[in-house]
C-alpha positions as CSV (number, residue, x, y, z in Angstrom):
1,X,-36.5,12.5,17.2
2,X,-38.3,11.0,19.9
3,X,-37.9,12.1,23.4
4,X,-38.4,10.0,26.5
5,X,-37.9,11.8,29.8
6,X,-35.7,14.0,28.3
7,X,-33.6,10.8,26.6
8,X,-33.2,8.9,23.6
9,X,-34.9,5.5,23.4
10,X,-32.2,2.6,24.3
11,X,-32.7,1.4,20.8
12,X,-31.5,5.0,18.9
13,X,-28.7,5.3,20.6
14,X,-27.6,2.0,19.8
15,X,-28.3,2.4,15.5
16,X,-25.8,5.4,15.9
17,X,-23.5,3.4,17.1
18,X,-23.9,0.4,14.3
19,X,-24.2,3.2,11.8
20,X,-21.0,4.6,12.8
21,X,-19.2,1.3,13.0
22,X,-20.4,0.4,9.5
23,X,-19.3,4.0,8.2
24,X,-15.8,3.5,9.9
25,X,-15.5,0.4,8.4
26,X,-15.8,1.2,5.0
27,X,-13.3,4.0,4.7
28,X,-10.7,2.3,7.2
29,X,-10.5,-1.2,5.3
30,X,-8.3,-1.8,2.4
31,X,-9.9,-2.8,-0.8
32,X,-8.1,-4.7,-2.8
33,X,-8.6,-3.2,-6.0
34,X,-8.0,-6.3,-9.0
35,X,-4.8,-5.4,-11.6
36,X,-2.9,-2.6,-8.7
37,X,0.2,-3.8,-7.8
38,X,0.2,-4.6,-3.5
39,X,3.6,-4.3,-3.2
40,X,6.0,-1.9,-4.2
41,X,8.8,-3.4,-5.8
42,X,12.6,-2.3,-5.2
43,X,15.2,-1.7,-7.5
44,X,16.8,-5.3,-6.8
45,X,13.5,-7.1,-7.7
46,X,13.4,-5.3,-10.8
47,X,17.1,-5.9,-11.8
48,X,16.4,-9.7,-10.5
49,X,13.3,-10.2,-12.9
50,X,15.3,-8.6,-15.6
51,X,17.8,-11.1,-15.7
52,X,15.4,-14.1,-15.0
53,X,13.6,-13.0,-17.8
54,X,17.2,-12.8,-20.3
55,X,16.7,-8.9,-20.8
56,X,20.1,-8.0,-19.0
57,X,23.2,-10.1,-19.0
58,X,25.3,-11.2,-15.7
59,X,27.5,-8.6,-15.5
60,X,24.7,-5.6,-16.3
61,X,22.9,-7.2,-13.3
62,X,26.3,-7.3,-11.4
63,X,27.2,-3.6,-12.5
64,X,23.6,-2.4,-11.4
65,X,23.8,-4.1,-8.0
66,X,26.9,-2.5,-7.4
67,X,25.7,0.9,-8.2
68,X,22.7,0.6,-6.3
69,X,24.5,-1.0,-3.2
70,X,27.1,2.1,-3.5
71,X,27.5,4.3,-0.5
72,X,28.3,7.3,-2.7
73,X,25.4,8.3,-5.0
74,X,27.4,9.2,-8.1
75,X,25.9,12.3,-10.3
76,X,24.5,10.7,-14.0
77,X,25.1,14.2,-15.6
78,X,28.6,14.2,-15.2
C-alpha cells in the first residue's frame, strides 16, 4: 500500500468502496434460478389446479376446502 502523508491516495479509497458495493451486490440480489418454483403455492391453489385439471371431482374439492378452512384441526390418526 502506498502511503501519502500518512493517507491513502483519493483513488484507493474509492476502489474499496466499488469493490465492496459489487461484493454486496452479488450475495444481496436474488437470482432467479430457471425451473425453481418463485412462489410458494397454498393448499387452495393446489386443490384449485386439481380440479381444473379433472383429477378431483366437485365435492372432493368442496370437502377439502372445508377441511382446510376448519377452525378445528381434526387428528388424521383417529
Amino acid at each position: 500500500m502506498h502511503y501519502y502523508d500518512g493517507s491513502f491516495g483519493g483513488m484507493h479509497l474509492i476502489w474499496w468502496f466499488i469493490w465492496i458495493i459489487f461484493i454486496v451486490w452479488i450475495f444481496l440480489i436474488p437470482i432467479d434460478i430457471p425451473y425453481q418454483k418463485s412462489k410458494r403455492e397454498s393448499p387452495q391453489d393446489i386443490l384449485n389446479k386439481r380440479f381444473a385439471k379433472g383429477e378431483i371431482s366437485k365435492e372432493e374439492l368442496e370437502e377439502s376446502k372445508n377441511i382446510l378452512n376448519s377452525d378445528s384441526p381434526k387428528n388424521i390418526n383417529s
